[in-house]
C-alpha positions as CSV (number, residue, x, y, z in Angstrom):
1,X,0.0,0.0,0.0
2,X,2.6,2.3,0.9
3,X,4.6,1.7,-2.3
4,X,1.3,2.4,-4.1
5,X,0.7,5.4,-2.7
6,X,4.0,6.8,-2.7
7,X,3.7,6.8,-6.7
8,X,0.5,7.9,-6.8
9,X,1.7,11.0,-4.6
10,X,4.3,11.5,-7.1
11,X,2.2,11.3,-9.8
12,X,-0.3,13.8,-8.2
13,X,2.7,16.1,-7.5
14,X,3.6,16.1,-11.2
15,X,0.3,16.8,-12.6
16,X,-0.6,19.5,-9.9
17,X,0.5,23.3,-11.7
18,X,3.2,24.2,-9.5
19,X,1.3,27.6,-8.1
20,X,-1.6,25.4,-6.4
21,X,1.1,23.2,-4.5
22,X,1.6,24.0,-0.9
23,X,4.8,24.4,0.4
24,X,5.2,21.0,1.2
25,X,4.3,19.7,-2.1
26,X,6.6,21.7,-4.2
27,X,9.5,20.3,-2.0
28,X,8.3,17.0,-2.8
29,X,7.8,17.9,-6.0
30,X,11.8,19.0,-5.9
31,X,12.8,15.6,-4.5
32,X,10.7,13.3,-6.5
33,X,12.4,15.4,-9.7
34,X,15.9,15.3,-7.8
35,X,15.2,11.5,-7.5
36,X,14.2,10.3,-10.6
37,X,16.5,12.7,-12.9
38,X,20.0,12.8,-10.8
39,X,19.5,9.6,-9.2
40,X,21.2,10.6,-6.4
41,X,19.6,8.0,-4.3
42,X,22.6,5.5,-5.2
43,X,24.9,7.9,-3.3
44,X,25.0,5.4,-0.2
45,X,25.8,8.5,1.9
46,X,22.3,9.8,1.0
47,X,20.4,11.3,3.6
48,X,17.9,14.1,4.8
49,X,20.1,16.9,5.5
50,X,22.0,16.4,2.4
51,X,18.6,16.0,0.1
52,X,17.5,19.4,1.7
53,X,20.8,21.0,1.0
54,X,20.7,20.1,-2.6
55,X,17.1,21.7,-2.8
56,X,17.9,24.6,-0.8
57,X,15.9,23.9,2.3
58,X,15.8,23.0,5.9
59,X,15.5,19.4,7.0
60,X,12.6,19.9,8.8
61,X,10.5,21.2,5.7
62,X,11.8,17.7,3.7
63,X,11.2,15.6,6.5
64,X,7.7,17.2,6.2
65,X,6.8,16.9,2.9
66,X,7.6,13.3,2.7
67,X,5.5,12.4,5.4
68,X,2.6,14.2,3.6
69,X,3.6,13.2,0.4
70,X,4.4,9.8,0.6
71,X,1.8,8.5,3.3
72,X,3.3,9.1,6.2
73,X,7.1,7.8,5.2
74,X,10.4,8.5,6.2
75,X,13.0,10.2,4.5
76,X,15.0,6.8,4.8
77,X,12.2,5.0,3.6
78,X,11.8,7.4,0.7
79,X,15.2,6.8,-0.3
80,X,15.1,3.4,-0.2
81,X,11.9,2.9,-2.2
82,X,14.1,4.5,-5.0
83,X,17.3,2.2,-4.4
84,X,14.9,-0.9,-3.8
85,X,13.3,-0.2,-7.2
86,X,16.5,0.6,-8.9
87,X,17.7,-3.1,-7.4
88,X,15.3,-4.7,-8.6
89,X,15.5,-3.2,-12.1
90,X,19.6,-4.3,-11.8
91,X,18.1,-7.9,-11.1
92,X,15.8,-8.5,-14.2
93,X,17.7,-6.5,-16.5
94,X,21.5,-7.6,-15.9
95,X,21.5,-10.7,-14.7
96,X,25.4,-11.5,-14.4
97,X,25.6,-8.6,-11.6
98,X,26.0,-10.3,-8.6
99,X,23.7,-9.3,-5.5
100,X,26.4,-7.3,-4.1
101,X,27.2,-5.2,-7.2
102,X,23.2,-4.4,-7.3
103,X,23.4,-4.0,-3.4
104,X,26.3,-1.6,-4.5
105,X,24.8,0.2,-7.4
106,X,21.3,0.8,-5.8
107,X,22.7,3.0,-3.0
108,X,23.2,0.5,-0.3
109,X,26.7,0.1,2.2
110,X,25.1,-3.2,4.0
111,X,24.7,-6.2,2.6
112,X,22.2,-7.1,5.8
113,X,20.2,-3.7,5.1
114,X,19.7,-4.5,1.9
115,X,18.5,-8.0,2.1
116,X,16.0,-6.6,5.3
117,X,14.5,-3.9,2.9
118,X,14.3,-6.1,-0.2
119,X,12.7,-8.8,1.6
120,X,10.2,-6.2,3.3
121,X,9.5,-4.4,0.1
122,X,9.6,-7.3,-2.3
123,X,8.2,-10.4,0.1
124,X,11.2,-12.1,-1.0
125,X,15.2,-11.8,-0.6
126,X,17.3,-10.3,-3.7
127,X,18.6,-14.0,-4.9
128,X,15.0,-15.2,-4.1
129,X,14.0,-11.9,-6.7
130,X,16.8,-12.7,-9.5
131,X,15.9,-16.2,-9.6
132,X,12.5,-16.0,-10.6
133,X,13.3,-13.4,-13.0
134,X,15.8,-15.4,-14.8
135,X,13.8,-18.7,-14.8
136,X,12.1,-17.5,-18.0
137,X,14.4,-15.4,-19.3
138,X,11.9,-12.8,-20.4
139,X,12.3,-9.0,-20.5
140,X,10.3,-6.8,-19.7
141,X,9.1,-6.2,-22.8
142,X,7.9,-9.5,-23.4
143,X,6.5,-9.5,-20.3
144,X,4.9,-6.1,-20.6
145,X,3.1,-8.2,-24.3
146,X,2.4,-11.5,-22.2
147,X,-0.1,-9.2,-20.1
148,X,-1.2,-7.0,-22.8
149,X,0.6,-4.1,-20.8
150,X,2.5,-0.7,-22.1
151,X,6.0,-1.7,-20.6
152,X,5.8,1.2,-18.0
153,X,2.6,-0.4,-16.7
154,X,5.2,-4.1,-16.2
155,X,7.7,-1.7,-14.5
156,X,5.3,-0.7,-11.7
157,X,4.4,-4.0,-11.0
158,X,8.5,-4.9,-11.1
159,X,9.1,-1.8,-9.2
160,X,6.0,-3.0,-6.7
161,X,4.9,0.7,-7.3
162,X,1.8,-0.6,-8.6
163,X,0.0,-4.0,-8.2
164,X,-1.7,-6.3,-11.1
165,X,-5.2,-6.7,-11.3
166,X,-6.2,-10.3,-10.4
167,X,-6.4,-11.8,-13.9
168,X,-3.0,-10.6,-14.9
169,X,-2.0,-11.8,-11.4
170,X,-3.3,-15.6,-12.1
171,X,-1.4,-15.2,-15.6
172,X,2.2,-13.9,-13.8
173,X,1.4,-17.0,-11.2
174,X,1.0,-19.7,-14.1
175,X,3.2,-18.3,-16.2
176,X,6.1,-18.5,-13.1
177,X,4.7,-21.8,-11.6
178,X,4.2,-19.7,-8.4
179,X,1.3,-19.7,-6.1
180,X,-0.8,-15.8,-5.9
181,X,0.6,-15.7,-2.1
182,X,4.0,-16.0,-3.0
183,X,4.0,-13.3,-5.8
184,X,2.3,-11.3,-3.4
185,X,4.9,-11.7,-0.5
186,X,2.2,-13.8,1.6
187,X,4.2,-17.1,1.5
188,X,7.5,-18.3,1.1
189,X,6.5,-21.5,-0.6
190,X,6.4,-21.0,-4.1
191,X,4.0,-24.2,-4.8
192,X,1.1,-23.4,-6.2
């Protein structure tokens, strides 16, 4: 839910003409912009005081507008949505990168922080992610046709930013040989 909202906040940010945002939501504006174009979130040194330096703000006012913004989140936690997305991107698309390179690339210094918040965001640890990825060897793309789906529309559901409707949900559990509960992080048994 949170992961949901949080894009649907940045969506609403975006579409929202920049003189009826409050103060709070044109600095999350700034970030979400800062975030997605710089990618500074794979800086592992990353933090609040540094993210409000680069927009010209206190950290008080960030802190703020991510907890508006993004349901209630921390600054951490919006960080890491960004760096857990961007690792699971690295997972699917470059398979050869070992889970310390992505751990690496994605922002992270510890290899136990990064397996906690993958396995929190994802339901499932980083080798756990990889492996069902490669066991089809499909790209996104081909995903994206297998559903009928715009390739953006596969991302979110890769990027657990958005969540499939129920049929496509059956079709990503057949098609994986994965029961619903373990696609959706319910179960670790991957029998159907």
């Amino acid at each position: 839910l949170y992961r949901k909202a949080e894009s649907d906040m940045e969506t609403a940010a975006r579409l929202v003409p920049e003189e009826e945002l409050d103060r709070e939501g044109k600095i999350y504006r700034q970030l979400c912009e800062l975030m997605q174009k710089e990618k500074v979130y794979k800086d592992t040194e990353l933090n609040r005081d540094i993210l409000s330096k680069r927009i010209g703000t206190n950290a008080v006012y960030v802190t703020n507008a991510v907890r508006k913004y993004a349901d209630g989140a921390t600054v951490n936690e919006f960080i890491n949505g960004y760096r857990l997305r961007h690792a699971a991107s690295l997972l699917t698309n470059n398979p050869d990168l070992n889970i310390n390179e992505v751990e690496y690339r994605s922002g992270f210094n510890s290899r136990a922080t990064f397996n906690r918040c993958f396995r929190t965001f994802f339901g499932m640890s980083p080798s756990e992610y990889k492996a069902v990825s490669k066991e089809k060897k499909k790209t996104q793309k081909e995903m994206a046709d297998f559903l009928g789906l715009k390739l953006r529309a596969y991302q979110y559901y890769e990027g657990a930013t958005h969540y499939p409707e129920v049929p496509n949900l059956l079709k990503l559990a057949d098609f994986f040989e994965v029961s619903t509960d373990y696609l959706l992080g319910r179960s670790n048994e991957r029998e159907m």
